[in-house]
DRENDO-1510 file (C-alpha; in Angstrom, 1 decimal, always signed):
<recs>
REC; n; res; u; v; w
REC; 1; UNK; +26.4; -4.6; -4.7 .
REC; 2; UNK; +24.2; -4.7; -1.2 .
REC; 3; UNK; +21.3; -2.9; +0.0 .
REC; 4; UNK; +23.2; -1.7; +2.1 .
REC; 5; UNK; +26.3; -0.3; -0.3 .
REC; 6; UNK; +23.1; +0.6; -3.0 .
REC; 7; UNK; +21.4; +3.0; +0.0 .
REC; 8; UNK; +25.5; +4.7; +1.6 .
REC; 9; UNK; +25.7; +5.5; -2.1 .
REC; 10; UNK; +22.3; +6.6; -3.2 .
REC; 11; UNK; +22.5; +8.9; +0.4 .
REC; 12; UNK; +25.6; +10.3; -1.2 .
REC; 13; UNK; +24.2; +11.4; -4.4 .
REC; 14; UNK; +24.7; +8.7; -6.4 .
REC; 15; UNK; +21.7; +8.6; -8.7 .
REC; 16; UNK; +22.6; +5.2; -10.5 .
REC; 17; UNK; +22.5; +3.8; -7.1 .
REC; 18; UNK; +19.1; +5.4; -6.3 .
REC; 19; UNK; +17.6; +4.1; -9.5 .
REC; 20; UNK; +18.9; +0.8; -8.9 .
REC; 21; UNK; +17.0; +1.0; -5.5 .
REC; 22; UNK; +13.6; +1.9; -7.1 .
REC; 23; UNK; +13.8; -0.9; -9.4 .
REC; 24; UNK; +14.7; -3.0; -6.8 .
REC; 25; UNK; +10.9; -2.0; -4.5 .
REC; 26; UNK; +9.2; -0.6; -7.1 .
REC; 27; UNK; +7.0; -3.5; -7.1 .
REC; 28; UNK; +6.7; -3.8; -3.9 .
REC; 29; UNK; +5.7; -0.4; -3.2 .
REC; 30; UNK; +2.8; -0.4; -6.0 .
REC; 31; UNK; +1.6; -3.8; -4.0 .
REC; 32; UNK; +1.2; -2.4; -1.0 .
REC; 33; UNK; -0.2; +0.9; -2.3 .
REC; 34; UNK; -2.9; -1.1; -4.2 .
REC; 35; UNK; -3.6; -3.7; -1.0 .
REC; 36; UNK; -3.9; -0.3; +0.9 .
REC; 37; UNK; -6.6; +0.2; -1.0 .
REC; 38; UNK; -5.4; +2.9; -3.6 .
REC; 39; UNK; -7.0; +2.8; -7.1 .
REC; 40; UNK; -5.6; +1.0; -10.2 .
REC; 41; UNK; -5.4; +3.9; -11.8 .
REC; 42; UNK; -3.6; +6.1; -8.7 .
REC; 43; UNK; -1.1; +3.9; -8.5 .
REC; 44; UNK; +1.1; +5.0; -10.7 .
REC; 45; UNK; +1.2; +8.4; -8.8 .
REC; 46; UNK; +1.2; +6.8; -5.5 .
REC; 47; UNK; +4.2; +5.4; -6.2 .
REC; 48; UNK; +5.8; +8.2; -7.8 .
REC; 49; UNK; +5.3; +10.3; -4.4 .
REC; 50; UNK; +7.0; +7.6; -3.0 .
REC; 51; UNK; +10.4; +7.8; -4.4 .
REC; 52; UNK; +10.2; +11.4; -4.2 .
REC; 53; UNK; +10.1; +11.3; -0.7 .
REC; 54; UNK; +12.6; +8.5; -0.4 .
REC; 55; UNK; +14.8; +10.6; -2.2 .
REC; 56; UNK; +13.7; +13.8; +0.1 .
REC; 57; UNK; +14.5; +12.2; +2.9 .
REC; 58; UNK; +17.0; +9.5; +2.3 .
REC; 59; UNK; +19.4; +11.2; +4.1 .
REC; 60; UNK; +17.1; +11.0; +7.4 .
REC; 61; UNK; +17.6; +6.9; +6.9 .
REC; 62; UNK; +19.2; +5.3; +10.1 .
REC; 63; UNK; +20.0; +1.9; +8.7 .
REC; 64; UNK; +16.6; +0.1; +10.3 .
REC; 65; UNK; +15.3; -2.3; +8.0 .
REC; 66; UNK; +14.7; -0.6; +4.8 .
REC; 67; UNK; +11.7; -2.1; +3.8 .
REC; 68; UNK; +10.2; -1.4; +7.0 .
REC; 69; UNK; +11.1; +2.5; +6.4 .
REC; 70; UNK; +9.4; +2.5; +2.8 .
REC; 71; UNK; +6.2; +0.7; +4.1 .
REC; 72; UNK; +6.2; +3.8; +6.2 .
REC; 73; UNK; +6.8; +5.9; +3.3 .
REC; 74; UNK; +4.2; +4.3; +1.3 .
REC; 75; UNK; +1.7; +4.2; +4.2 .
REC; 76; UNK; +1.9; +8.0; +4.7 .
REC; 77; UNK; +2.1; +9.1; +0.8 .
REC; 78; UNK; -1.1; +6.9; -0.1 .
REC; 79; UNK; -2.7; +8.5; +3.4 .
REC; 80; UNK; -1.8; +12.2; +2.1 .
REC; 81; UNK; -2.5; +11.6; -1.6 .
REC; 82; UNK; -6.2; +10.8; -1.0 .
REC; 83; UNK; -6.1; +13.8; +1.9 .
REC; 84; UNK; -5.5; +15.8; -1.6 .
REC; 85; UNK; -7.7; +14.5; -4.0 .
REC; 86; UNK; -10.5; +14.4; -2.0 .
REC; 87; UNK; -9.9; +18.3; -2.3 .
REC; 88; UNK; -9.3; +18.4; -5.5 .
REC; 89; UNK; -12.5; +17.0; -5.8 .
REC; 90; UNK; -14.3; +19.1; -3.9 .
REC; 91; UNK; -12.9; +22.1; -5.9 .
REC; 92; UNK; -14.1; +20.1; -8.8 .
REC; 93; UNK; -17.7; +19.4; -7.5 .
REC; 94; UNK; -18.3; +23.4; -7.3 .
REC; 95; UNK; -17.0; +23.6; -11.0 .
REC; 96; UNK; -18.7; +21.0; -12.6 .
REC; 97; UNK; -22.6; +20.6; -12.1 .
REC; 98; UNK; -22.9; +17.2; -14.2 .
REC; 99; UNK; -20.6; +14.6; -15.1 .
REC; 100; UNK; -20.8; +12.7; -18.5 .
REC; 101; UNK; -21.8; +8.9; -18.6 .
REC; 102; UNK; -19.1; +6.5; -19.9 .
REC; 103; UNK; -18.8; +2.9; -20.0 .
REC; 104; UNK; -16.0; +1.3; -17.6 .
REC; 105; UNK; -13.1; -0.8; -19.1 .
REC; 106; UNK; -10.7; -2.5; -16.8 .
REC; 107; UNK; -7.5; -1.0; -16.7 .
REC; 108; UNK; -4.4; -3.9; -17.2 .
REC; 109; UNK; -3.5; -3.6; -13.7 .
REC; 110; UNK; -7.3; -4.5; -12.8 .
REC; 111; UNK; -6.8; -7.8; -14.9 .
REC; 112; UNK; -3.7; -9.0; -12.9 .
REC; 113; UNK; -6.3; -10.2; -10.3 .
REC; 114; UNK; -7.4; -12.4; -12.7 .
REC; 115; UNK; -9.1; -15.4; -10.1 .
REC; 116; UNK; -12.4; -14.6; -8.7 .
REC; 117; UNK; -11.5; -15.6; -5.4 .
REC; 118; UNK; -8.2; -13.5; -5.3 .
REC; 119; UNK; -10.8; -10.5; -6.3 .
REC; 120; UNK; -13.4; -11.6; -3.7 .
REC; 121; UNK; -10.0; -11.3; -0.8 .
REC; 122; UNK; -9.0; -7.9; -2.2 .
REC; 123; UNK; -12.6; -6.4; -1.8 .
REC; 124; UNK; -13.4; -8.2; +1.4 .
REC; 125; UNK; -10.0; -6.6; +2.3 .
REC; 126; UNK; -11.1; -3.2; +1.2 .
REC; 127; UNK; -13.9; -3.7; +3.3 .
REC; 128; UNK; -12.0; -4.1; +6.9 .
REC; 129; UNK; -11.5; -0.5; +8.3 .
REC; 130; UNK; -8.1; +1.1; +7.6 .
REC; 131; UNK; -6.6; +0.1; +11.4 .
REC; 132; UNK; -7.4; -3.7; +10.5 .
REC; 133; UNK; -6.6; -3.8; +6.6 .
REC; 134; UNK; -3.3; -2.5; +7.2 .
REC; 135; UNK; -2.0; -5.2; +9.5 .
REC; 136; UNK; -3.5; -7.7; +7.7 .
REC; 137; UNK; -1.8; -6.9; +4.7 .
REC; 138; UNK; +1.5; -6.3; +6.0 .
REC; 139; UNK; +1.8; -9.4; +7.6 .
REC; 140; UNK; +0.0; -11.8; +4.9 .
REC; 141; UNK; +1.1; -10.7; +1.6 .
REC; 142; UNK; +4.4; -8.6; +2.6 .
REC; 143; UNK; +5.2; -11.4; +5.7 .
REC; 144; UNK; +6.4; -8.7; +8.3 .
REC; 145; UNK; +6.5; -9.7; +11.4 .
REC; 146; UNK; +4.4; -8.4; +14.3 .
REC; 147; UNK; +7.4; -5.9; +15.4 .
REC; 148; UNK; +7.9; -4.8; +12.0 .
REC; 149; UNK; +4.4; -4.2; +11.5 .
REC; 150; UNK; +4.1; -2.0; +15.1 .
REC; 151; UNK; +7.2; +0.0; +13.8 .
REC; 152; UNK; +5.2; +0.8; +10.2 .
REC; 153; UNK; +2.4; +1.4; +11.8 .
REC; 154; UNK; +4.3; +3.2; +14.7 .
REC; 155; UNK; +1.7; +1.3; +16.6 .
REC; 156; UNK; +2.5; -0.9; +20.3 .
REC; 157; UNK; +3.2; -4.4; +19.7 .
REC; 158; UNK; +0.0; -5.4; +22.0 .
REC; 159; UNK; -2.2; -3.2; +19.1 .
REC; 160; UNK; -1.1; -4.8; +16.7 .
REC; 161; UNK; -1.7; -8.4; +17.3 .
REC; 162; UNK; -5.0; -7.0; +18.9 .
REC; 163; UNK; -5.8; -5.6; +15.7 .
REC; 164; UNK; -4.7; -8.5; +13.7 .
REC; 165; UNK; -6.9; -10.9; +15.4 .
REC; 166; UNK; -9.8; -8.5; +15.1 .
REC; 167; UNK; -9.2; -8.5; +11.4 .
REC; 168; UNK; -8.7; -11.9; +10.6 .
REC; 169; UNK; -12.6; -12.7; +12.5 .
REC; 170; UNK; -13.8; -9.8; +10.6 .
REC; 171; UNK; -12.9; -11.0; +7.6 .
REC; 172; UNK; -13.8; -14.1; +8.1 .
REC; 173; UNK; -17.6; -12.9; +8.8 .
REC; 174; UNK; -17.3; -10.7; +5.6 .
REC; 175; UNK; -16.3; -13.5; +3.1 .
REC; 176; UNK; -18.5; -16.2; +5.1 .
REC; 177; UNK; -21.4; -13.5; +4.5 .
REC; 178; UNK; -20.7; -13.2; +0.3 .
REC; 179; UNK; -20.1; -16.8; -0.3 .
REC; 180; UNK; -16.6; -17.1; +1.1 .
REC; 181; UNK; -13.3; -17.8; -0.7 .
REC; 182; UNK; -12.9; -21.6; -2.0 .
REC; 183; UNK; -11.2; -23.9; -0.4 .
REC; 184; UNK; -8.4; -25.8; -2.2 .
REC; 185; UNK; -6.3; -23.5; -3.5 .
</recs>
């Protein structure tokens, strides 16, 4: 069965359908949630907000490309889940006076970026303000184009490739300034 067949189906009702559709992006979605800079741990959740709305709004689907639509989807949940916890955690902060000391243990999904240098891209990444670390990451680990990128971004074309070049010498300064990725790979 299609995409295409998979989504007419799943915007029908057909839950099978729908299911076969998250397992089809569910990777995806948690890649671009975590390049977006979403915590290991918030992942999970992230994603799950996800394919809640996709299912909310399925329906609303015009038959655009469909991974283009749940970049959007996963750009705005990731935006509106740290909208929320950062006021969760403000609640929190006027409950709680002191926080006990642990010791940190990565998580499993923190060990999949397993080569230094992959870890010293993802945090030089991180580093790039949201408006450049989106399109970078869109078009060099997800390989949209520049108009799919202006349509996830709901950005002009122009911005975009503006935006892109400003990134790419940004990032070049930050990993030239810690040491810089190896060569070779």
């Amino acid at each position: 069965m299609t995409e295409k067949e998979l989504i007419t189906k799943a915007q029908s009702g057909d839950l099978v359908s729908y299911s076969i559709l998250i397992q089809l992006h569910h990777r995806t979605v948690e890649k671009f949630a975590f390049q977006c800079g979403v915590h290991t741990h918030d992942i999970p959740d992230v994603t799950q907000e996800v394919f809640i709305k996709l299912y909310r709004f399925l329906h609303q689907f015009n038959h655009e490309k469909f991974t283009t639509w749940l970049y959007k989807i996963t750009l705005n949940a990731t935006r509106d889940y740290y909208r929320k916890e950062s006021r969760e955690v403000a609640k929190e902060q006027k409950f709680t006076l002191n926080s006990s000391n642990h010791t940190y243990t990565p998580s499993a999904e923190e060990q999949i970026l397993v080569f230094e240098e992959d870890q010293e891209l993802h945090q030089a990444i991180l580093q790039l303000a949201e408006k450049y670390r989106h399109p970078i990451v869109l078009y060099y680990f997800h390989e949209l184009t520049y108009e799919q990128i202006a349509e996830v971004l709901n950005t002009p074309l122009s911005t975009v490739k503006t935006r892109l070049l400003r990134a790419k010498e940004q990032l070049k300064k930050v990993l030239s300034k810690n040491g810089g990725v190896k060569s070779g790979r």
